[in-house]
C-alpha positions as CSV (number, residue, x, y, z in Angstrom):
1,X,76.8,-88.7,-40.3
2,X,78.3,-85.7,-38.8
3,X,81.7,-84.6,-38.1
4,X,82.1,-86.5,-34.7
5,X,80.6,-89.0,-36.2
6,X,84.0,-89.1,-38.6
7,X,86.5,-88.0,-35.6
8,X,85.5,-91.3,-34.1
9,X,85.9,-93.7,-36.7
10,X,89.1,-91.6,-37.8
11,X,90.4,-92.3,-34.1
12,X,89.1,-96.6,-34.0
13,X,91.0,-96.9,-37.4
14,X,94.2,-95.3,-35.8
15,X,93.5,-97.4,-32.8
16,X,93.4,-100.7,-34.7
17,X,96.5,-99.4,-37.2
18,X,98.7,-98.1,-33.9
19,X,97.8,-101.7,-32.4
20,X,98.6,-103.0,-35.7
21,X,102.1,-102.2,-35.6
22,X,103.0,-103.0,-32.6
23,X,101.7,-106.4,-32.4
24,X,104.0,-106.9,-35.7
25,X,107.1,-105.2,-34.1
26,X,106.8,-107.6,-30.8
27,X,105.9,-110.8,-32.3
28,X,108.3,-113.6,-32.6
29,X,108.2,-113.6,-36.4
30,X,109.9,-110.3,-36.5
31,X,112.0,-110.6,-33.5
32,X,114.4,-112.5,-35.4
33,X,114.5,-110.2,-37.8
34,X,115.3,-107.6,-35.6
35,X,117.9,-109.0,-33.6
36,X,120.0,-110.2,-37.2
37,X,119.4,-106.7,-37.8
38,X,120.2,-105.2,-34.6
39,X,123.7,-107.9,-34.3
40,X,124.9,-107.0,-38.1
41,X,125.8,-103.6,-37.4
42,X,128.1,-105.4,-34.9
43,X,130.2,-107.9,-37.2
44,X,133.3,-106.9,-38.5
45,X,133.2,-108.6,-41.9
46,X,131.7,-106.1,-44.2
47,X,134.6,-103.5,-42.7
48,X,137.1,-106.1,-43.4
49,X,136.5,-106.7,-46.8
50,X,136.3,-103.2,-47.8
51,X,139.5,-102.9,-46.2
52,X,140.6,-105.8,-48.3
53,X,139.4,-104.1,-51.6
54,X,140.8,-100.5,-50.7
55,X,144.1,-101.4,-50.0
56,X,144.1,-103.8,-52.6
57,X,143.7,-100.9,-55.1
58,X,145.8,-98.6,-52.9
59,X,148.9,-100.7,-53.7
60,X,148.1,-101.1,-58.2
């Protein structure tokens, strides 16, 4: 085999890797994931409860 030989398998494997990752990033399975991810930077009750705890130790 000979160096072209490797440069295309090299580029079939990124083909199949690239495809790879985005058949996992738009299938359903994940798309859940992403929009709990995507919605929890949203919520406000991780900010409120270190709020709670800070000026809880504020005022001891």
């Amino acid at each position: 085999m000979d160096y072209g030989t490797y440069r295309g398998v090299y580029t079939i494997i990124m083909m199949l890797v690239f495809g790879g990752i985005i058949w996992w990033a738009y299938s359903k399975h994940s798309k859940k994931k992403f929009d709990h991810v995507a919605h929890s930077i949203l919520d406000d009750e991780d900010i409120k409860k270190s709020n709670d705890k800070e000026s809880e130790t504020r005022q001891d």
